[in-house]
N, C-alpha and C positions, 0 to 999 in steps of 0.2 A: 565142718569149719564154717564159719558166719562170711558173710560178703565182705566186710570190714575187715578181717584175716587176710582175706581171699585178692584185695586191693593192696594192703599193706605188704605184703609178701611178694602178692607184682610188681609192685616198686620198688624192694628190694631186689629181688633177682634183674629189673633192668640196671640198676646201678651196679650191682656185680658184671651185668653183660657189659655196659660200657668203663668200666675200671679191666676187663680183663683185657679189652680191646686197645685201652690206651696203651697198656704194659705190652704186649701184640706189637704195638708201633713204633714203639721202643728200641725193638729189636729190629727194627729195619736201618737199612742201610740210608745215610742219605752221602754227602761230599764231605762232611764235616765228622773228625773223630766225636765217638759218645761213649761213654764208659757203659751203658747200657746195652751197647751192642756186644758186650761181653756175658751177659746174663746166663745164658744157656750152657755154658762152657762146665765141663763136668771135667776138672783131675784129677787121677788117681797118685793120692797121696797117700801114704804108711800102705801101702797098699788096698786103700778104700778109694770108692769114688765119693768124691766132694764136691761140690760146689767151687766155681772161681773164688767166688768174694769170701769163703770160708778160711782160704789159705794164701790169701796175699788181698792188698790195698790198691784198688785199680783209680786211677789219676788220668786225666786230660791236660797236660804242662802247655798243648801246642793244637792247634787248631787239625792239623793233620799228623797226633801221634797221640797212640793210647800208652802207659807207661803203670808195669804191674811190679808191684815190690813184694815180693814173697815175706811171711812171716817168717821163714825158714828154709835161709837159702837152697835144702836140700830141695827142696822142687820144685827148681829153676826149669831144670829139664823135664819136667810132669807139665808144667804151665808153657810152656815153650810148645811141647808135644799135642796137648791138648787145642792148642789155638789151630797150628799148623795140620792137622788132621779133620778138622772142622770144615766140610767143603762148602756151607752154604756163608763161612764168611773168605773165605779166598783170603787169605791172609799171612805174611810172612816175617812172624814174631826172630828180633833177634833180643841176644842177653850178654850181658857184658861181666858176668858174675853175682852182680849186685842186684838187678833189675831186669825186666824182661821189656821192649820198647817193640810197638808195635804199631808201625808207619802205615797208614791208611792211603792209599793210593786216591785220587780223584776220579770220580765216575766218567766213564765215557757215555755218550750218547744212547747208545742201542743198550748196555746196563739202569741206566735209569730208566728206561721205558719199559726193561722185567719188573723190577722193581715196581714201580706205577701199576703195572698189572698185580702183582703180588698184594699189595697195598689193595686192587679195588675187590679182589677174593677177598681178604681177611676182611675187610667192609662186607661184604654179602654175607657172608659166613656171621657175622654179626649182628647184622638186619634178619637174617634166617635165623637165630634163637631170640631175638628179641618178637619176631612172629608168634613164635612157640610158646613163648611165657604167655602174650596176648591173651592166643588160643586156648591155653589151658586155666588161665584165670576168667576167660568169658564162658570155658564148658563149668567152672564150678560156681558160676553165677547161675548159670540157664540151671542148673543140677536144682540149686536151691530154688529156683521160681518154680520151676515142675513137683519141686516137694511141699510146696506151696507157704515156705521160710521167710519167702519176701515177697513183695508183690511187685506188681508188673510197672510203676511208677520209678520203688527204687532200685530193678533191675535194669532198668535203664542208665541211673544216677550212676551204679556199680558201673556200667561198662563204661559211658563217660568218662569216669575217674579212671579205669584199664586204659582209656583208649589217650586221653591228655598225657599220660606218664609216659605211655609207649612214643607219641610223640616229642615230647621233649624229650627222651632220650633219643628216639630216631637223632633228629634236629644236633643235637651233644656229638654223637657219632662222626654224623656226615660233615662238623665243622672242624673236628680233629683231622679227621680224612682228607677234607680241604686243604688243610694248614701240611700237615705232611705231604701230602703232592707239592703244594708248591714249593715246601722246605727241600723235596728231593731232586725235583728240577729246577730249580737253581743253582748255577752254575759257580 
């Protein structure tokens, strides 16, 4: 693979690393209902497991209520089950026949501060594969100066370009991460 591959493909995979990170934070809890804090939610409907947003229309009508309308009333009690068995959202989905309404309680204190931690692992855990891509696009720059593909001028220019990307995605990461701390400590 040419150096020019070998840059473009590490800028690709940081944009993959920080697109997976922002959908990551998604899923975090902050004080305010999000429809996306439903993402992960698997029910088993006709007796498959599916996806939430495969079998109902998830809505925010209310700052602290998430509101699911089933395409087919029969799995009110699948979606209902599925929220309520879910323990990393603590959640206590009710249904009135028609709809499934799912009130968001407000953070206490000592919750937001798990959270916050939770938040600066999936940051590291981001920053650690963003290292990795670095690494493995600067060993196939060295690969090709040792095969002697490029010379020692534009194996330098190569990791340059490695190393600006990783930075401005670093930079991308750590401003999301910013924005969601303060969006979850705020009260």
């Amino acid at each position: 693979m040419n150096p020019d591959q070998v840059v473009s493909q590490a800028k690709a995979k940081f944009q993959q690393a920080t697109e997976h990170f922002r959908d990551e934070l998604k899923k975090l809890r902050t004080g305010r209902a999000n429809a996306g804090m439903l993402d992960g939610i698997i029910v088993t409907a006709y007796g498959t497991p599916m996806p939430l947003i495969q079998v109902a229309t998830v809505t925010v009508p209310e700052a602290q209520l998430i509101q699911i309308t089933p395409f087919d009333p029969a799995n009110l009690q699948a979606i209902s089950a599925a929220i309520r068995d879910n323990p990393s959202l603590g959640m206590n989905p009710s249904d009135d026949g028609r709809v499934v309404r799912v009130p968001v309680p407000p953070l206490n204190e000592e919750r937001r501060r798990e959270i916050v931690k939770i938040l600066n692992g999936k940051t590291e855990d981001c920053m650690i594969s963003l290292r990795n891509i670095r690494h493995d696009a600067k060993d196939a720059i060295d690969r090709a100066k040792k095969d002697k593909t490029i010379g020692e001028d534009d194996a330098k220019r190569y990791e340059k370009q490695v190393d600006d990307s990783m930075n401005n995605a670093k930079a991308e990461v750590e401003a999301f991460a910013k924005t969601k701390e303060t969006e979850i400590l705020t009260v």
